[in-house]
C-alpha positions in Angstrom: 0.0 0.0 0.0 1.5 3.5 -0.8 1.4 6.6 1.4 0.8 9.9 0.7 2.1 13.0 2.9 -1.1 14.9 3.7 -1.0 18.0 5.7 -3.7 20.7 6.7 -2.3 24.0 7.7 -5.0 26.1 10.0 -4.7 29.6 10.5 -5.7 30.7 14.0 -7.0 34.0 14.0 -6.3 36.4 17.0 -10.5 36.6 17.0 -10.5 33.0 18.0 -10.4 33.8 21.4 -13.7 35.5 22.9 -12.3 38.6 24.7 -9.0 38.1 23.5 -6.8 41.1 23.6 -6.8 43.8 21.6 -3.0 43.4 20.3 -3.6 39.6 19.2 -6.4 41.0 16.7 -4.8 41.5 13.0 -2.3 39.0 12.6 -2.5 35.1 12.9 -0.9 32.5 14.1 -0.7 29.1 12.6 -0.4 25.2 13.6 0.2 22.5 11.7 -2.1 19.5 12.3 -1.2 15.9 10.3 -2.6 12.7 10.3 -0.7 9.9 11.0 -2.1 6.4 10.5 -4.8 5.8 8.2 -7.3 4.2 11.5 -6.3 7.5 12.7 -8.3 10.8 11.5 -6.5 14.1 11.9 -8.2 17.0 14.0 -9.5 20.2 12.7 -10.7 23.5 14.2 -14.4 24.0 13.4 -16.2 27.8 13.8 -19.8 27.7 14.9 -22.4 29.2 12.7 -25.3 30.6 13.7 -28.6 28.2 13.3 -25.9 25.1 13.9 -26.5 22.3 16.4 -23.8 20.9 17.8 -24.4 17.2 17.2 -25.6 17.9 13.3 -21.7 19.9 13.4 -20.2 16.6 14.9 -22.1 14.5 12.2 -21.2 16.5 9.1 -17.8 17.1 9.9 -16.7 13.8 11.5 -19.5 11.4 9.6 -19.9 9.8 12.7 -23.7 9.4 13.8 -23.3 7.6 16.9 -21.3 8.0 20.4 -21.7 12.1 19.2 -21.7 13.1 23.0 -18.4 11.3 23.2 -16.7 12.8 20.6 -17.3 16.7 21.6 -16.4 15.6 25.3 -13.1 14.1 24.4 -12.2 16.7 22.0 -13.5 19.9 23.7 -13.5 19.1 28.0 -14.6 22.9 28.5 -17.8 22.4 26.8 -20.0 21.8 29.8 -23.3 22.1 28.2 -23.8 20.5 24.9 -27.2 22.1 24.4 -25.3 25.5 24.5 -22.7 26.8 21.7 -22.8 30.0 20.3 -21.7 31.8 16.9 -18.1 32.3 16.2 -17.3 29.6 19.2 -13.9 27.0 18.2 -14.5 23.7 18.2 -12.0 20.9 18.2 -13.2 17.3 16.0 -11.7 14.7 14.4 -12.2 14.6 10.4 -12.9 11.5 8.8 -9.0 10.0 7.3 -9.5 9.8 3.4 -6.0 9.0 2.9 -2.9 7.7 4.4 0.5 9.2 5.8 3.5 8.0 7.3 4.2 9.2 10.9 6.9 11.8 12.0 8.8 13.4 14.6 11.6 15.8 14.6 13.5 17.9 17.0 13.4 21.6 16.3 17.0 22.1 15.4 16.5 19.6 12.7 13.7 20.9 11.1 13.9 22.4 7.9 13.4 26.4 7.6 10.1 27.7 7.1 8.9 28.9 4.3 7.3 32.8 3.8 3.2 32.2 5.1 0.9 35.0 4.4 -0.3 36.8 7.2 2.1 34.7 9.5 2.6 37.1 13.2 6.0 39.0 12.1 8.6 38.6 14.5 8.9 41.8 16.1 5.6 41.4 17.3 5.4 37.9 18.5 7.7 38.7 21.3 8.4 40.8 24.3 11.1 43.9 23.2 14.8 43.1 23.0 15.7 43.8 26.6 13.1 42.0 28.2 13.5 39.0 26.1 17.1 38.6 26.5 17.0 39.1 30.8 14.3 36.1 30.4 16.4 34.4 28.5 19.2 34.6 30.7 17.7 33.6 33.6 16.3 30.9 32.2 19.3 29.7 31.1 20.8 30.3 34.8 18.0 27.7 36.0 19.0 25.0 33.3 16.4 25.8 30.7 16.9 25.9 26.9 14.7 28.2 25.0 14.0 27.3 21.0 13.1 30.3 18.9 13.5 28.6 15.6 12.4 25.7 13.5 9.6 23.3 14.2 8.6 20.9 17.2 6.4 18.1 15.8 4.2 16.8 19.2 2.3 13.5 18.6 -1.2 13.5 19.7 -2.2 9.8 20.2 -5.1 8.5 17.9 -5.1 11.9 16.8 -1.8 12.4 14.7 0.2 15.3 15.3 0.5 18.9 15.7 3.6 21.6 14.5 4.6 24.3 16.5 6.0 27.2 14.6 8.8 27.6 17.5 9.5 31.5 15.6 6.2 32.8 16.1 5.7 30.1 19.6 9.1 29.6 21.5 9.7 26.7 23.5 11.1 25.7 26.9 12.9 22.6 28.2 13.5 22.5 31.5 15.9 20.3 33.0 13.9 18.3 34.5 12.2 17.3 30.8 8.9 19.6 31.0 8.1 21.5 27.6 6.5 24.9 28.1 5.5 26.8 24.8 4.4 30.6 25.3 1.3 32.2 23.7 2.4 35.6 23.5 -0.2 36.8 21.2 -2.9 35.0 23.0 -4.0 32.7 19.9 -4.4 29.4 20.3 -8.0 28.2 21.8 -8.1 26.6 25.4 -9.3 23.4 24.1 -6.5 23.0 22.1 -4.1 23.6 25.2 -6.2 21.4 27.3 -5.3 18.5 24.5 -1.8 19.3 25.0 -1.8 18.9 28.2 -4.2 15.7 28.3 -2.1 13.6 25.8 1.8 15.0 27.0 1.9 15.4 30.7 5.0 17.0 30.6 3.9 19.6 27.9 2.0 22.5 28.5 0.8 26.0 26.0 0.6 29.4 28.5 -0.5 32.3 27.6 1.6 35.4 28.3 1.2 39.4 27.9 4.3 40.2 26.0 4.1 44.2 27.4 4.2 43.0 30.8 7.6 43.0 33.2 10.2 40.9 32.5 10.1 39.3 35.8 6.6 39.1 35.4 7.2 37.3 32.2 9.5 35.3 33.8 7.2 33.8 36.6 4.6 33.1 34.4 6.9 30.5 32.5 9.1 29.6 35.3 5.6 28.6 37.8 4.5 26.2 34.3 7.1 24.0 35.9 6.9 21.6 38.6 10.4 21.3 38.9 10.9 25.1 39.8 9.5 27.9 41.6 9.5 31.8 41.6 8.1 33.5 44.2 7.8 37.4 45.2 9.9 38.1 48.2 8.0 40.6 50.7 11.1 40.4 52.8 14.7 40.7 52.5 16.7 38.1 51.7 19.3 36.5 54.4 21.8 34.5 53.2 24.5 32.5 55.9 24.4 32.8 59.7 27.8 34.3 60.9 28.0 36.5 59.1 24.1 37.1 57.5 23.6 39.0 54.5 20.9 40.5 53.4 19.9 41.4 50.4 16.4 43.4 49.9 15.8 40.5 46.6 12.6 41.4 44.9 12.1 37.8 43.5 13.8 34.5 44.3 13.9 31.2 41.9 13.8 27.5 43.8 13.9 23.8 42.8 10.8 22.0 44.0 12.4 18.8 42.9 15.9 17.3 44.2 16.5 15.5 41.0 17.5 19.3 39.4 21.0 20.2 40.5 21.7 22.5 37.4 21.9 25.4 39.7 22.4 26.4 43.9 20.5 26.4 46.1 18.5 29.0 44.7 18.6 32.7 42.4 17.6 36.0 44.2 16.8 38.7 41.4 17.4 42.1 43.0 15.5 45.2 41.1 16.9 48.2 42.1 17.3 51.9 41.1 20.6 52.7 39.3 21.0 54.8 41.6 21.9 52.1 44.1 25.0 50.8 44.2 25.5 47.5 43.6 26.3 44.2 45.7 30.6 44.2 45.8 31.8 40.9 44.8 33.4 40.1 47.9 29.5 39.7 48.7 28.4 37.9 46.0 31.4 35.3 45.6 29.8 34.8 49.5 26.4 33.7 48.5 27.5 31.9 45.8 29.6 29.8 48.8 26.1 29.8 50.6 23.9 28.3 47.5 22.3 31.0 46.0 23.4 33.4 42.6 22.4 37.1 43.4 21.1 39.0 39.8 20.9 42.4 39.7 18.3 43.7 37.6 18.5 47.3 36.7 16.3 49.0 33.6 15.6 45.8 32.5 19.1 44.4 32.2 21.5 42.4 34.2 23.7 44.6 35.8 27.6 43.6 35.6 29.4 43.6 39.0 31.8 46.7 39.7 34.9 45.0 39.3 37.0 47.9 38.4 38.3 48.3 41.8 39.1 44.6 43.3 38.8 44.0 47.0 42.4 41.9 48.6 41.5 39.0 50.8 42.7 39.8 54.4 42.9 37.3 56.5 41.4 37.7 59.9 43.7 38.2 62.9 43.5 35.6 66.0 44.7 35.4 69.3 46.2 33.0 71.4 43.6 30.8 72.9 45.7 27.7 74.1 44.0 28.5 77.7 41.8 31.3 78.5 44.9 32.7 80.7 46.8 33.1 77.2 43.7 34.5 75.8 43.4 37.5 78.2 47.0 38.2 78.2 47.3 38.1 74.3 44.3 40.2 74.4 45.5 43.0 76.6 49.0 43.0 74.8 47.5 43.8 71.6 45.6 46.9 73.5 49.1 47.8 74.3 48.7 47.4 78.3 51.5 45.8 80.3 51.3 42.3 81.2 53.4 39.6 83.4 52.6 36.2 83.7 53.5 34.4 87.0 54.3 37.3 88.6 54.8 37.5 92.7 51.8 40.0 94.2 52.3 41.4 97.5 49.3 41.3 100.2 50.5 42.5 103.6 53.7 44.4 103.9 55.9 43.8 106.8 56.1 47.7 107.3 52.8 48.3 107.4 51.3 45.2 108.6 54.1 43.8 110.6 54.8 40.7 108.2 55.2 40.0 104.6 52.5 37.8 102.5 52.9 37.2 98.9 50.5 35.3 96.5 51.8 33.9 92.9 49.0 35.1 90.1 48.7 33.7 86.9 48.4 36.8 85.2 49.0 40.5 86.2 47.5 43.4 83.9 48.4 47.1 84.1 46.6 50.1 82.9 47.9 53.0 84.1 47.1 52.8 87.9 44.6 50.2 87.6 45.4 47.1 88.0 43.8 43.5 87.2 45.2 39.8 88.4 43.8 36.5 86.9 43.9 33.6 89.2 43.0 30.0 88.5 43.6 28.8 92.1 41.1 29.6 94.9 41.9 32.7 97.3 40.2 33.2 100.5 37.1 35.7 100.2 39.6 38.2 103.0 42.1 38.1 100.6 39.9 38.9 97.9 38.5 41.6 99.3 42.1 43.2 101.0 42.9 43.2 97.2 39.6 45.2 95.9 40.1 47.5 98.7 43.5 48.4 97.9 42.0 48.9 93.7 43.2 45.7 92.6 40.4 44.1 90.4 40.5 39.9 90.6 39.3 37.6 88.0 39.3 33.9 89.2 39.5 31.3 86.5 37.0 28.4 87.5 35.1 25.5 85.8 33.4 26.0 82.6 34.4 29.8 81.8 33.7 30.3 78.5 36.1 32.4 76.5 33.6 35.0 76.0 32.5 35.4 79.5 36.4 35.9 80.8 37.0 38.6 78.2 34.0 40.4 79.2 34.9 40.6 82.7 38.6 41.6 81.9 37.2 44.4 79.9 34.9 45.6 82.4 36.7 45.3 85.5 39.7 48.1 83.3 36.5 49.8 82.8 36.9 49.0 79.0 33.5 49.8 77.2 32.3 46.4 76.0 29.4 45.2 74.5 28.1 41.6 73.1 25.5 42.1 70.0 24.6 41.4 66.5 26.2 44.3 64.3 25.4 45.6 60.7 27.1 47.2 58.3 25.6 49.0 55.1 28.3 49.1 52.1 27.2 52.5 51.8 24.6 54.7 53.0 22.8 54.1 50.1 22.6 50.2 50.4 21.8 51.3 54.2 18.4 52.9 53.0 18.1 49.8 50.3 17.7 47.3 53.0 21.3 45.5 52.3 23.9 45.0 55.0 26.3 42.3 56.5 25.4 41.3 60.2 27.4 39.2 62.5 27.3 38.7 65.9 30.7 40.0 67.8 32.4 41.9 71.4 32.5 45.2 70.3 35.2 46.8 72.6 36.2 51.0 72.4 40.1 50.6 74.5 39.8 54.6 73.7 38.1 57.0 72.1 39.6 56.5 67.9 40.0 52.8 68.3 36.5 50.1 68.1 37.3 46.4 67.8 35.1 43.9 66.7 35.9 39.9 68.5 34.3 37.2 67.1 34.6 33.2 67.7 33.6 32.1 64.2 35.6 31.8 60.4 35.1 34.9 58.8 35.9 34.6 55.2 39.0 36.4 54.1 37.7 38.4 51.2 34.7 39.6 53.4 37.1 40.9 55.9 38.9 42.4 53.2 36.1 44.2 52.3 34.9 45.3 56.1 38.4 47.0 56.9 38.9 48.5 53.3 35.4 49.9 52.6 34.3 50.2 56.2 37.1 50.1 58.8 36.1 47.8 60.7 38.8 45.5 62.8 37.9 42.4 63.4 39.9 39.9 65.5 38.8 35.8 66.3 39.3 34.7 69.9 
């Protein structure tokens, strides 16, 4: 038996659509619908006329005189009532095969060009403008999406033969994870004729999107067609790590919903802001890379390049000695330039005052100016204690389960060093300040006098972002 290629090309017309928009009105789109076996009738869109019944419709088109009902329901699921159509409505059927055809299927970059069509949607209209299009296009391609803008997709419908998507005047996206999403962005193609899509390729889906909107608007709307991803508004800054945080005032952020996509971190935060904002320094945004998520700056509808014109040097972060806390508070004090002795002999009673000598061995003496401080880790008796307050000598004893925090907050305090143990932000500018970004870590803040402030933490700060603190900002930061 010989086969012969038969194919019917139907024009969609931007009317198709009751209320469709205004911009979707003079040009068309078209679809390419082609039978495949000869059991297998191809489909065809038919308009209602008025005086028509819907099962004499059904009959004439698709000679079929029984199981009518069956037909229209399987075809056209949003047709509800059967005993209600109206003029102009689109109907979906299947046409009687008078012929046969061989099946096919092709990927888009194999297909061969398209030829001229009259009255075909011209490509500056079918899409969103240039910037828009290329910032979706980007992101898309951040979250492991491939978008076709060229050739043909061929999509199998089963018993039903197949349907071409002009992917120049409908684009296509793959997700990673194997889902198809084709946008609509003249609003042209009938529900029903999604809801078949959808019905016979799970994975496959036709949305319809405003091409004059956003592009982050634009971008949801294809991005939520996916169940493997998710974009969301974000009503709240963004806070990225724990020690330190930073937070980022994102506008939108981009998640996997499955595991089984690992084409990106842990997730994208797209940032609009005014150019007149400065952007986020690298030293921040090589950290939130590090912490799982790629920070996009979107400014006038492009992606803003990092300021990399005046590179930031790694600083490693300074740390004292901390082999026991009495090394701790005595490298401590040494870097505040005060004197310091360890071991050192400590007089209580004088034999010319008190009639006999008593000295004490103290692990550590400090000196600032006439005050002084002693650190013991061996018990004195509460009269020796207090002989030693009396006479302006503050006493820190050492005991079981000090915490290296806790005896450097005491030392400070009893020098009457100003100390204080919060969570501290810093704004890369003022500007940033009123933008809602800023780097926060918990520290000691201690002021030894009036032009010097030094920040003590007990975690891993990362080199380049202490770079960044003392060259931009001036702050000192030192581990314990």
């Amino acid at each position: 038996m010989s086969y012969r290629f038969i194919s019917i090309t139907i024009f969609l017309i931007g009317c198709f659509l009751a209320g469709g928009s205004s911009w979707a009105k003079e040009d068309t789109a078209y679809l390419t619908f082609q039978k495949s076996a000869p059991s297998r009738p191809g489909i065809t869109v038919y308009t209602v006329k008025k005086g028509e019944s819907l099962l004499d419709i059904v009959r004439r088109v698709t000679g079929e005189t029984k199981h009518r009902n069956l037909i229209i329901r399987k075809y056209n699921p949003r047709i509800k009532d059967l005993n209600l159509i109206y003029p102009g409505q689109k109907i979906i059927l299947p046409v009687k095969a008078t012929t046969t055809i061989s099946s096919t299927y092709a990927a888009p970059t194999g297909a061969p060009p398209l030829s001229p069509q009259t009255g075909v949607l011209k490509d500056d209209l079918s899409y969103p403008d240039q910037l828009k299009w290329t910032l979706v296009k980007n992101v898309l391609g951040r979250v492991g999406a491939t978008v076709t803008s060229q050739g043909r997709y061929y999509l199998p419908l089963r018993d039903m033969g197949q349907i071409t998507i002009d992917c120049r005047k409908i684009p296509m996206v793959e997700f990673a994870g194997g889902e198809v999403v084709f946008i609509d962005f003249r609003n042209q193609i009938p529900d029903n004729l999604r809801e078949l899509v959808h019905r016979t390729w799970k994975h496959y889906s036709i949305i319809k999107v405003n091409p004059q909107a956003e592009s982050l608007i634009l971008l949801e709307l294809i991005i939520q067609a996916s169940s493997t991803h998710a974009m969301t508004r974000q009503e709240q800054p963004l806070k990225i790590g724990s020690q330190p945080v930073l937070q980022i005032p994102a506008s939108w952020i981009i998640t996997r919903k499955s595991s089984t996509v690992t084409t990106y971190p842990n997730g994208i935060a797209l940032w609009s802001r005014a150019e007149e904002i400065p952007g986020l320094p690298e030293p921040l945004i090589n950290y939130a890379a590090a912490k799982g998520w790629e920070i996009i700056e979107v400014v006038q509808e492009r992606i803003a390049k990092p300021d990399l014109a005046t590179p930031i040097q790694a600083r490693p972060v300074s740390k004292l000695i901390s082999t026991s806390l009495i090394d701790l508070a005595d490298d401590s004090f040494r870097r505040l330039g005060m004197q310091t002795q360890r071991n050192a002999g400590l007089k209580i009673f004088d034999a010319a005052s008190d009639g006999f000598d008593l000295r004490i061995e103290v692990d550590l003496l400090v000196r600032r100016g006439e005050q002084q401080l002693i650190f013991m880790s061996k018990r004195l008796p509460d009269q020796f204690l207090n002989l030693l307050r009396t006479k302006g000598t503050e006493v820190i004893m050492i005991s079981p389960g000090e915490t290296r925090k806790s005896v450097l907050e005491k030392s400070f305090k009893s020098l009457n060093i100003p100390c204080e143990a919060n969570s501290f932000s810093f704004p890369p500018s003022a500007k940033n300040e009123r933008a809602g970004m800023s780097i926060t870590f918990s520290a000691l803040k201690i002021s030894p006098d009036k032009n010097k402030v030094l920040y003590l933490i007990d975690f891993d700060l990362d080199e380049h972002i202490n770079g960044f603190l003392f060259e931009k900002m001036g702050v000192l930061v030192i581990k314990y």
